[in-house]
C-alpha positions as CSV (number, residue, x, y, z in Angstrom):
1,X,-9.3,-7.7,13.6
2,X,-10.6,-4.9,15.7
3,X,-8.4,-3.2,19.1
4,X,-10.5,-2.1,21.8
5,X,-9.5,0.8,24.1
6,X,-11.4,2.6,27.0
7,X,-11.3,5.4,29.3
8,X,-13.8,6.1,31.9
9,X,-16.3,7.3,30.0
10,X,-16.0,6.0,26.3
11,X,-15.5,2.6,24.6
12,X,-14.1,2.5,21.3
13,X,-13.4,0.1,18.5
14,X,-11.0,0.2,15.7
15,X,-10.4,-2.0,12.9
16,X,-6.8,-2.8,11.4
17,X,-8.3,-2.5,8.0
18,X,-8.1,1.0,7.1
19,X,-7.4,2.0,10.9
20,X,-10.9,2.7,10.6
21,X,-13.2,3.6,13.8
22,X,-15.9,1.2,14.3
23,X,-17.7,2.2,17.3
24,X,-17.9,4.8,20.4
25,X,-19.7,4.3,23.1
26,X,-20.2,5.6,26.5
27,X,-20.9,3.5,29.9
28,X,-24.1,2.8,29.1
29,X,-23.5,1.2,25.9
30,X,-25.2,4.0,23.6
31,X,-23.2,4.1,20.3
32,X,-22.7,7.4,18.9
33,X,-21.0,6.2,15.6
34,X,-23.2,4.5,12.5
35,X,-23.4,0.9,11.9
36,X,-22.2,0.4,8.5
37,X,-25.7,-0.8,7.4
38,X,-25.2,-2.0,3.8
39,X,-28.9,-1.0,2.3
40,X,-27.2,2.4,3.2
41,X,-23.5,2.8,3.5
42,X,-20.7,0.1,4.4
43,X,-18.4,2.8,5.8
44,X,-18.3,4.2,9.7
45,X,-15.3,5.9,9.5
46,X,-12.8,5.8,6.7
47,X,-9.4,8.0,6.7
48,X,-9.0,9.7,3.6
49,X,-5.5,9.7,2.1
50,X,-3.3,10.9,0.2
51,X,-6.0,12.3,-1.2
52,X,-9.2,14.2,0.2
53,X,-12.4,13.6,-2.7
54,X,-12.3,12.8,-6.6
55,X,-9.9,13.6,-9.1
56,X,-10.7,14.5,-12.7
57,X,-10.7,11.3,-14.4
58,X,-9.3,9.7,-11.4
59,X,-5.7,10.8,-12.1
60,X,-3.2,13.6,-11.6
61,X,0.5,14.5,-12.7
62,X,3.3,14.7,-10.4
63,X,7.1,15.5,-11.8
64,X,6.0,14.6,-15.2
65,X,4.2,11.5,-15.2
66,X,0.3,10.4,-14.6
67,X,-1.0,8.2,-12.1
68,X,-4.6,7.0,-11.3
69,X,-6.0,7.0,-7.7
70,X,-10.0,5.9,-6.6
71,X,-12.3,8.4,-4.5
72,X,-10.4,9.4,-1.3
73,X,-7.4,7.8,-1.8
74,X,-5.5,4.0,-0.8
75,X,-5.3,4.4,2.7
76,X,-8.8,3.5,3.5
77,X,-8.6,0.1,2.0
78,X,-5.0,-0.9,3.2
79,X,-4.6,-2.9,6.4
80,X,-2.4,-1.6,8.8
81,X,-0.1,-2.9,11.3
82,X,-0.3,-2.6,14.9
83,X,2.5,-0.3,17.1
84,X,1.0,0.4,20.4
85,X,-1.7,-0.9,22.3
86,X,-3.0,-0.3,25.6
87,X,-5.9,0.4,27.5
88,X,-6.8,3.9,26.3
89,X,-4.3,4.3,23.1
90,X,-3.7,2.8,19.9
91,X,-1.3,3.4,17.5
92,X,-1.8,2.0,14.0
93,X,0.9,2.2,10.6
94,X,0.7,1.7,7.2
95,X,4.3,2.1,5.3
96,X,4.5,2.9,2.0
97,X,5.4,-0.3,-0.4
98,X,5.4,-1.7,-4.1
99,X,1.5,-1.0,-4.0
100,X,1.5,2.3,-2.8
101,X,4.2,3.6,-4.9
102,X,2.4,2.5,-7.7
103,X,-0.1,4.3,-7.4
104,X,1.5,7.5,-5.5
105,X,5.2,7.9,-6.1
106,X,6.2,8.6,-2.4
107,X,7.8,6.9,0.4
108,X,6.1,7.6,3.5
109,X,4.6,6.0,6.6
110,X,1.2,7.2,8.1
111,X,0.7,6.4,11.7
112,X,-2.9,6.9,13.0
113,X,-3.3,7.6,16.9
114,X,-6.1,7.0,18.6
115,X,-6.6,8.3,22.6
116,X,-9.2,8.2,24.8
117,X,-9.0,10.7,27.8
118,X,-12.3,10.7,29.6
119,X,-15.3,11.4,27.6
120,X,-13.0,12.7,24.3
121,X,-11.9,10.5,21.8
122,X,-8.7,12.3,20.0
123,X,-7.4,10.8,16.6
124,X,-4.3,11.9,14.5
125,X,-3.1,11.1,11.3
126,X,1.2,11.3,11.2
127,X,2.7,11.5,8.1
128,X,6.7,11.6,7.8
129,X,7.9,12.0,4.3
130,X,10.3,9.5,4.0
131,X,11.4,10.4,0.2
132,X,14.4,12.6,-0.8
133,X,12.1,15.9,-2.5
134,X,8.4,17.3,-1.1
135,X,5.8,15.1,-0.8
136,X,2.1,17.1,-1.7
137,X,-0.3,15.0,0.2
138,X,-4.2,15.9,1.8
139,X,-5.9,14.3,4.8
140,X,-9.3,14.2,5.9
141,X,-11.7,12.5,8.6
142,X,-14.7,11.0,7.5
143,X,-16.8,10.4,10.7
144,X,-20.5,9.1,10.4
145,X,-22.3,9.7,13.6
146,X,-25.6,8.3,14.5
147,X,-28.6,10.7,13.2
148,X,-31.0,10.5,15.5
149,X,-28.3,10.6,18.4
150,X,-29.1,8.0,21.4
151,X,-31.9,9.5,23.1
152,X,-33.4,11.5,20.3
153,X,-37.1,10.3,19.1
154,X,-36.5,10.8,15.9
155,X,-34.3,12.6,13.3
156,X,-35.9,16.0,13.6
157,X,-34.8,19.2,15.6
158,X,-31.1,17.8,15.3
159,X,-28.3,20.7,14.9
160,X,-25.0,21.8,13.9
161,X,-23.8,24.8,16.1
162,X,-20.4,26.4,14.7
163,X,-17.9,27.7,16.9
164,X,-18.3,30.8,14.6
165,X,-21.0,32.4,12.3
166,X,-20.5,30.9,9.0
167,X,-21.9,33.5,6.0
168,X,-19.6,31.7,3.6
169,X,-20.9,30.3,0.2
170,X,-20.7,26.7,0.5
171,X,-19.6,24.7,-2.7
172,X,-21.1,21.6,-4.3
173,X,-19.9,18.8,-6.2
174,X,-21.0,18.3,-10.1
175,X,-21.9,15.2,-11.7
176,X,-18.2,14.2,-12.0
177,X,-17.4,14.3,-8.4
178,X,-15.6,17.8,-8.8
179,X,-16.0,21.0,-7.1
180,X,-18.3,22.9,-8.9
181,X,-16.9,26.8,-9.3
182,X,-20.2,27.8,-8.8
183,X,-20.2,29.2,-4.9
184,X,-24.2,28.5,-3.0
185,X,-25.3,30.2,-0.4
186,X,-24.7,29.4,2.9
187,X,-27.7,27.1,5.1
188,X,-26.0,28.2,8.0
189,X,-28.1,30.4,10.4
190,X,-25.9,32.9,12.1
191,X,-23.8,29.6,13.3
192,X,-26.4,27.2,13.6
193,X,-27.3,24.4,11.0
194,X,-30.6,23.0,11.5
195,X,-30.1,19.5,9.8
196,X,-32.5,18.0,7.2
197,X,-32.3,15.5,4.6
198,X,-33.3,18.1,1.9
199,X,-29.5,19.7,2.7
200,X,-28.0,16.6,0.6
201,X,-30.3,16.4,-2.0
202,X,-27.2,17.6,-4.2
203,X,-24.9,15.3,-2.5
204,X,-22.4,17.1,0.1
205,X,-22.5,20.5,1.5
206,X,-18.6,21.6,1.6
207,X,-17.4,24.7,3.3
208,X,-13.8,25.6,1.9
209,X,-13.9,28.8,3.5
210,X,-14.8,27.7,6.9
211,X,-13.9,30.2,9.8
212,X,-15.0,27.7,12.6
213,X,-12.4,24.9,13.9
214,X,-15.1,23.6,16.3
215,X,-18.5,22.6,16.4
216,X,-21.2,20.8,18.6
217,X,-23.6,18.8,16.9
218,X,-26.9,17.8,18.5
219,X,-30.5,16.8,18.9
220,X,-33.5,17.0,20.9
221,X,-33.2,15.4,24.9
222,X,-29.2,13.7,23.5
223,X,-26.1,14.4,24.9
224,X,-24.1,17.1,22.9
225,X,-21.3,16.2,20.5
226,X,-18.4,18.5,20.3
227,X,-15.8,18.5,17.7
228,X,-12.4,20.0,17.5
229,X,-10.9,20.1,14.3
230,X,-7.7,23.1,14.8
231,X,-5.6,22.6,12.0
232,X,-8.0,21.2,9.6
233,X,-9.0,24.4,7.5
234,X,-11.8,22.8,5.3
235,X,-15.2,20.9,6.6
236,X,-17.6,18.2,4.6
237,X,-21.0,17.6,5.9
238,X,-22.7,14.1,4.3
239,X,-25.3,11.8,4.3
240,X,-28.1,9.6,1.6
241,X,-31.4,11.6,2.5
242,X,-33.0,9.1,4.3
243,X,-30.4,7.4,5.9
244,X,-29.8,7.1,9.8
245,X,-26.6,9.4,10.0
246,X,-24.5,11.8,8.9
247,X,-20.9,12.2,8.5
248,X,-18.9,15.1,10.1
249,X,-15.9,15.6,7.9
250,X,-12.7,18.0,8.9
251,X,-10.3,18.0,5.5
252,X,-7.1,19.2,4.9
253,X,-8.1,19.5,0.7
254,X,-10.5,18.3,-1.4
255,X,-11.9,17.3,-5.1
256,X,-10.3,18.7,-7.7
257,X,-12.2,22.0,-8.9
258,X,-13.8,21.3,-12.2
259,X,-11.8,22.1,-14.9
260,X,-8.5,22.0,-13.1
261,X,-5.3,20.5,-15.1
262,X,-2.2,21.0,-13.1
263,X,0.3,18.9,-11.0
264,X,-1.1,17.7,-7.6
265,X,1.5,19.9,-5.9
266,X,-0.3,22.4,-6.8
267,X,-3.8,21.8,-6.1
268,X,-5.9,24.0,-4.0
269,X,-6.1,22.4,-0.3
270,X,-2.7,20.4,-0.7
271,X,0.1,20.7,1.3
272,X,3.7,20.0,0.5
273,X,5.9,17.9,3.3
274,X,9.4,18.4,3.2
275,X,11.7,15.6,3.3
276,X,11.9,13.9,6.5
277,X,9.4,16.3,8.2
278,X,6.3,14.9,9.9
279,X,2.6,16.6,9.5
280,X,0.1,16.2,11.9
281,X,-3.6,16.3,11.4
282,X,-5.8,15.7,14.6
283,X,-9.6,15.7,15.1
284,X,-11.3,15.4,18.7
285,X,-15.0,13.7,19.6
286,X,-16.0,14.7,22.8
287,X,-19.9,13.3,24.6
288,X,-20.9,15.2,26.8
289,X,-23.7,14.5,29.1
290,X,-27.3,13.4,28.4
């Protein structure tokens, strides 16, 4: 089942399974996000959770015991129950159970908020630690957007502008999934990123020392699309060379680095909920004018 809201400038779609985004559109009917074509990729816009990327092996070890856990976590492929619905707002929960704990030792619930204010979509991932001790836990948006853009002829001249210049080495992924150690230097141009497929020959471009929280991504005679990810300290850029999009990905963590072997609380990019607290991580999609 999908829930519709609307504002006056935006139509979107969102799926209980997953809470997953399945469309934005604006008044003329131009959708922004990708289809899901399945000679590509199935997804549109999966939540990652608990975990952001691959583990080594697909496990980790939390207070002394092992688990196993797939590519981004169970959230994505868990149907979620409906708590608010109106015309521009959406409120969607998934509470931990005999399934989850199996597989992550935790209670918790994880609401997903979705409002539409004009022409900006705003989505929010809540999670309250429901357990007695700290919960480690990652989150991360995962976002395909159209590529070309409605109103672009084609898929060339499209750009990523940073809210900031972005020297950084990026980091890669090895044959395992992992984060390579090896830093690469940075395709960013002062802070723009002209987009080609070449970029994911080697699969994604990750910036894990991002200084931007913002950027606008565009192409030639389309409306610009500005994203606001405050909060969200690391950034994923993704596609299949040849494919019509490319995702737009603000993380709180990421794959294990290669070669690393300790508990999940202390991996880099996790963050630790105390009991009862609630952590918020919020991303914003905003079309602007063509």
């Amino acid at each position: 089942m999908a829930f519709r809201i609307e504002s006056d400038r935006l139509t979107a779609e969102i799926s209980e399974d997953g809470a997953e985004l399945m469309r934005l559109a604006d008044t003329s009917g131009r959708d922004y996000l990708w289809d899901g074509d399945p000679a590509w990729w199935t997804g549109r816009a999966p939540l990652l959770f608990p975990i952001v990327g691959t583990l080594a092996e697909d496990r980790f070890r939390t207070q002394g015991h092992a688990y196993s856990l797939p590519r981004h976590g169970f959230a994505r492929r868990r149907r979620f129950a409906l708590v608010e619905h109106d015309r521009d707002g959406l409120v969607l929960r998934l509470d931990s159970d005999d399934a989850t704990r199996s597989v992550w030792p935790f209670d918790l619930t994880l609401d997903i908020v979705f409002a539409l204010r004009g022409a900006t979509l705003a989505m929010t991932g809540r999670v309250v630690n429901r357990g007695g001790g700290p919960m480690p836990a990652s989150f991360g948006f995962h976002p395909a957007l159209r590529w070309p853009l409605p109103g672009a002829p084609g898929k060339a001249g499209h750009v990523i502008r940073f809210e900031r210049p972005e020297p950084a080495p990026v980091r890669r992924l090895d044959a395992d999934g992992l984060l390579d150690p090896a830093p690469r230097p940075s395709p960013v141009e002062g802070d723009m990123l002209p987009l080609d497929d070449g970029l994911f020959a080697d699969d994604a471009l990750i910036f894990d020392r991002l200084t931007s929280r913002a950027l606008v991504y565009q192409g030639p005679g389309t409306a610009r699309v500005a994203i606001d990810f405050h909060g969200m300290p690391h950034l994923g850029l993704w596609t299949k060379p040849g494919a019509g999009f490319v995702c737009i990905e603000p993380w709180q963590g990421h794959s294990d680095p290669a070669g690393y072997d300790g508990p999940i609380e202390d991996k880099p990019g996790t963050v630790l909920i105390a009991p009862g607290e609630t952590r918020s991580f919020t991303m914003s999609i905003t079309i602007g004018l063509m």
